[in-house]
C-alpha positions as CSV (number, residue, x, y, z in Angstrom):
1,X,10.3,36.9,-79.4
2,X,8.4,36.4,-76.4
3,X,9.5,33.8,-73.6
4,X,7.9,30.8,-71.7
5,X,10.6,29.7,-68.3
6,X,10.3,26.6,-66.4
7,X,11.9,26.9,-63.8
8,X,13.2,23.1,-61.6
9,X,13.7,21.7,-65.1
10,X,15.3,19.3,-64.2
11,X,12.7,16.9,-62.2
12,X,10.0,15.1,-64.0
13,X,7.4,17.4,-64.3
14,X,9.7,20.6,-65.1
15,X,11.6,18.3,-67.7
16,X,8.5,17.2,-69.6
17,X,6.9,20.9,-69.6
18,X,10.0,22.5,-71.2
19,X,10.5,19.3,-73.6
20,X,6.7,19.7,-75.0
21,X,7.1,23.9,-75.2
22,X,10.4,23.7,-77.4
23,X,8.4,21.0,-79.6
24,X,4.9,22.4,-79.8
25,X,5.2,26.1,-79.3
26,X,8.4,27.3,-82.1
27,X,6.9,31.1,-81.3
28,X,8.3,31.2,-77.7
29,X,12.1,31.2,-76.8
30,X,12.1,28.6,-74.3
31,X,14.4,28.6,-71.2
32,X,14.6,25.5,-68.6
33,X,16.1,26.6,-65.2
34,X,17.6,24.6,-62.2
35,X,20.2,24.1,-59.7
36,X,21.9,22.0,-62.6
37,X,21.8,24.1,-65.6
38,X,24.8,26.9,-66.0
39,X,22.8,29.5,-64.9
40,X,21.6,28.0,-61.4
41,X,18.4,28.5,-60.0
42,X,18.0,27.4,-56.2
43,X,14.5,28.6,-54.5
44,X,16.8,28.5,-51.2
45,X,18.8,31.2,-52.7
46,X,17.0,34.9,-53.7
47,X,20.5,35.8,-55.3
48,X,20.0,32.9,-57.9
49,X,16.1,33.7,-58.4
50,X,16.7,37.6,-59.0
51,X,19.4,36.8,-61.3
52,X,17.4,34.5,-63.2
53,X,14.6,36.3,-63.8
54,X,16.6,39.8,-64.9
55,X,18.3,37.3,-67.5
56,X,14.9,35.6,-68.6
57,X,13.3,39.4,-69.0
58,X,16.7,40.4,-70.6
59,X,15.2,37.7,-73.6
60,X,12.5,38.8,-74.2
61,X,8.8,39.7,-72.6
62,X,7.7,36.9,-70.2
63,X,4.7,35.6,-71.5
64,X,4.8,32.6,-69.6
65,X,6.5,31.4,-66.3
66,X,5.3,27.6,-64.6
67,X,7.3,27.2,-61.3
68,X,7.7,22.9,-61.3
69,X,10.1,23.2,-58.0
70,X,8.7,21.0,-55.0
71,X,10.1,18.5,-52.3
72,X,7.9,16.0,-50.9
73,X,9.6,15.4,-47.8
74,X,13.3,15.2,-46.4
75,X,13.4,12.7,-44.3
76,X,14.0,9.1,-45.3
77,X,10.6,7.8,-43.9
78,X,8.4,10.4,-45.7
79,X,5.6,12.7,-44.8
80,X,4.7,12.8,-41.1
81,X,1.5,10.2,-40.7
82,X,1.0,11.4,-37.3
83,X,1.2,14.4,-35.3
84,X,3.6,12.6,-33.4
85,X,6.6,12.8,-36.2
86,X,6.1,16.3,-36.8
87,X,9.6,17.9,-36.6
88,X,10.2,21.6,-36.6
89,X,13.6,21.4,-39.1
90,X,11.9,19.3,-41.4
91,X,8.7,21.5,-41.6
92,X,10.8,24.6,-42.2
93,X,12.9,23.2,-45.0
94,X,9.5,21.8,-46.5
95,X,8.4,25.4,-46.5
96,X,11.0,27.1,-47.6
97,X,11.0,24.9,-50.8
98,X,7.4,24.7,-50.9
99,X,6.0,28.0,-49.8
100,X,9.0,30.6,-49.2
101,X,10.7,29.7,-52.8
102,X,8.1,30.0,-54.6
103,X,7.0,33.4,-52.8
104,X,10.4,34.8,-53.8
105,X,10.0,33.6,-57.4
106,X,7.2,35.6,-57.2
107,X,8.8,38.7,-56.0
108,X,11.2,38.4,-58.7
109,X,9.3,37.5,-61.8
110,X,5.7,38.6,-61.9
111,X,7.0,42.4,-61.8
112,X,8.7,41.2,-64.8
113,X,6.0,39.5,-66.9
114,X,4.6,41.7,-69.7
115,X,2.6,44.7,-68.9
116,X,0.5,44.4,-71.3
117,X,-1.4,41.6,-73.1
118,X,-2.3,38.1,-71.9
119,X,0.6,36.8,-69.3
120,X,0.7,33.6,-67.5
121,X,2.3,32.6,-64.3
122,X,1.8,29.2,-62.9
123,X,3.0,27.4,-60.1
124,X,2.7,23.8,-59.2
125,X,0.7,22.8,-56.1
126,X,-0.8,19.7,-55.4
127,X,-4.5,18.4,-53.9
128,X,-3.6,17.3,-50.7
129,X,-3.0,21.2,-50.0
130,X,-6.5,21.9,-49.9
131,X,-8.3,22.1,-47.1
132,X,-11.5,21.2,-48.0
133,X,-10.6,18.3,-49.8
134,X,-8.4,17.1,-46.8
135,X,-10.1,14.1,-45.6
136,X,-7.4,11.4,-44.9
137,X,-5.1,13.8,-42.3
138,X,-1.5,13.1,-42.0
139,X,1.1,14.9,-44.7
140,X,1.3,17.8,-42.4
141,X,4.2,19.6,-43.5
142,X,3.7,19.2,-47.1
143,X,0.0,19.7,-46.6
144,X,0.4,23.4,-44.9
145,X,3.3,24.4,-47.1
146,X,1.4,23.6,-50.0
147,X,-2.0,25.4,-48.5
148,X,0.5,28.7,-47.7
149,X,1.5,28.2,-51.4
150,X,-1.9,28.6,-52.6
151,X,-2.7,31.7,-50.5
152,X,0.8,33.2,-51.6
153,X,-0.3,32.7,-55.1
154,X,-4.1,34.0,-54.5
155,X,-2.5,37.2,-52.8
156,X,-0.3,38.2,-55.6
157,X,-2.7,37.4,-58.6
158,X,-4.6,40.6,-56.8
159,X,-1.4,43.2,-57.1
160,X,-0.6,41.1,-60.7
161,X,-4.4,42.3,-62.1
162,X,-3.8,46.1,-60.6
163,X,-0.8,45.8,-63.0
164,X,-2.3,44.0,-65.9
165,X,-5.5,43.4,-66.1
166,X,-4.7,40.0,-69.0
167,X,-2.1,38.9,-66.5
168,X,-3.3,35.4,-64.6
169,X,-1.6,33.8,-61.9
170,X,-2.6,30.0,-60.7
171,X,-2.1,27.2,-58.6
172,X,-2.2,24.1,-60.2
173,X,-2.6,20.1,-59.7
174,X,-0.5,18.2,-62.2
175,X,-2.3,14.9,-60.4
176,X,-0.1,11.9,-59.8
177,X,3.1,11.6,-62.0
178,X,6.0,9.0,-62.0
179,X,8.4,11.0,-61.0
180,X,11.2,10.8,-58.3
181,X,9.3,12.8,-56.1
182,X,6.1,10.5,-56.1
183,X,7.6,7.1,-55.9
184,X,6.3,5.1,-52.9
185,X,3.3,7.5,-52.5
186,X,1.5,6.1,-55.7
187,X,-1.4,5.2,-53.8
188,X,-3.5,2.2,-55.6
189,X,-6.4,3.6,-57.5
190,X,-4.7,6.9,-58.7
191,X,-3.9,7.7,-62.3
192,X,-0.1,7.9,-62.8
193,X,0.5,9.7,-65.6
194,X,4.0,9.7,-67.0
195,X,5.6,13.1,-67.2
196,X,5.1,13.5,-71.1
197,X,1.3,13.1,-70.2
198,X,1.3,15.4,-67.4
199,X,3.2,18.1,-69.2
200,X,0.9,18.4,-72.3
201,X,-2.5,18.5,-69.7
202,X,-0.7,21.4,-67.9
203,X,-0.1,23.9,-70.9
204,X,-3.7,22.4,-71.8
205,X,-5.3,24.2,-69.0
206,X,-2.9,27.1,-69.1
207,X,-3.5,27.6,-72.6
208,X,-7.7,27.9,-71.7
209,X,-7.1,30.1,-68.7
210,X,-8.6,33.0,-68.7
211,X,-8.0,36.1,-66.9
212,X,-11.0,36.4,-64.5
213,X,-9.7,32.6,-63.7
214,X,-6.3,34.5,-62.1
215,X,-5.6,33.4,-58.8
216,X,-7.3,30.3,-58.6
217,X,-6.5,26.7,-57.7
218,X,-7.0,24.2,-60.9
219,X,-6.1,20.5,-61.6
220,X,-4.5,19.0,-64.8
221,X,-8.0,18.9,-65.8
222,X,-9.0,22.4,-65.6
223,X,-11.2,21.7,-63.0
224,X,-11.8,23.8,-59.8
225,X,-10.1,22.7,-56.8
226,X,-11.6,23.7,-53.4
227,X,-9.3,25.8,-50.9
């Protein structure tokens, strides 16, 4: 049996994806990964994301990973608005969630995706990581860790195609969920979607990818976002 892994499982987004794979796909062994579940899965930690991904291949052929981890911000008063609150130590551990996890969740699971046939790997950015779309300011460290994440996901879906031509790897924009993450930043005017909503638009647009769409940067909708 092939096998779909969420990995952060257990925030909003993660939660609802592996929820709506166990109920709608019955084909897929379904495994939900985080620094909660018995197996733990820390993007700060390459031990825990090697071990995971040798016992997620050990299930089955991957036929579908969606990386849900993300932080927001760690300190208390949010993203920087200003230049003048950038702070080296929080930029770094935004990164290192944002940008250097995911890179290493890379490292460890695309060599392990199915070699042949249609493979998926997807990992969660957001909007306000493009750059062309940037036209408030402010965010900066989630902004430019989320901008590295999309490169770092471009770059590999170019090795991933040398290796499997049916194999796609994306960046995509689950738009504005009630989550943890998200609360205080709803800004008026945005669709909040709850996570149930989000998750079934997600695997919407990853079930319609296609692989000469590999390596680019969608939203929930399947729309092209710009870099």
């Amino acid at each position: 049996m092939a096998v779909a892994v969420i990995l952060g499982a257990s925030g909003g987004i993660g939660g609802a994806l592996e929820a709506r794979l166990r109920q709608t796909r019955p084909d897929l062994a379904v495994v939900g990964l985080s620094r909660k579940t018995t197996l733990a899965f820390d993007v700060g930690k390459e031990e825990t994301v090697e071990q995971a991904a040798a016992y997620c291949s050990s299930l089955g052929p991957l036929e579908l990973v969606v990386n849900a981890t993300g932080i927001l911000s760690t300190q208390t008063a949010g993203p920087e608005k200003s230049w003048r609150s950038i702070d080296p130590a929080e930029m770094m551990a935004v990164f290192q969630v944002n940008a250097i996890g995911p890179a290493l969740v890379m490292k460890h699971f695309l060599p392990k995706l199915s070699r042949e046939g249609r493979a998926v790997f997807a990992n969660l950015s957001a909007r306000v990581g493009s750059i062309g779309d940037n036209h408030l300011g402010g965010w900066y460290s989630y902004r430019a860790s989320k901008a590295a994440l999309n490169q770092l996901v471009h770059t590999a879906s170019v090795e991933l195609q040398r290796r499997n031509p049916q194999a796609i790897c994306v960046a995509l924009h689950p738009g504005t969920v009630a989550t943890n993450l998200s609360e205080g930043f709803q800004a008026t005017g945005l669709e909040v979607q709850d996570p149930a909503t989000a998750a079934a638009r997600i695997l919407k647009v990853i079930e319609g990818l296609q692989p000469e769409q590999t390596g680019g940067f969608y939203d929930h909708h399947g729309k092209v976002i710009p870099w």
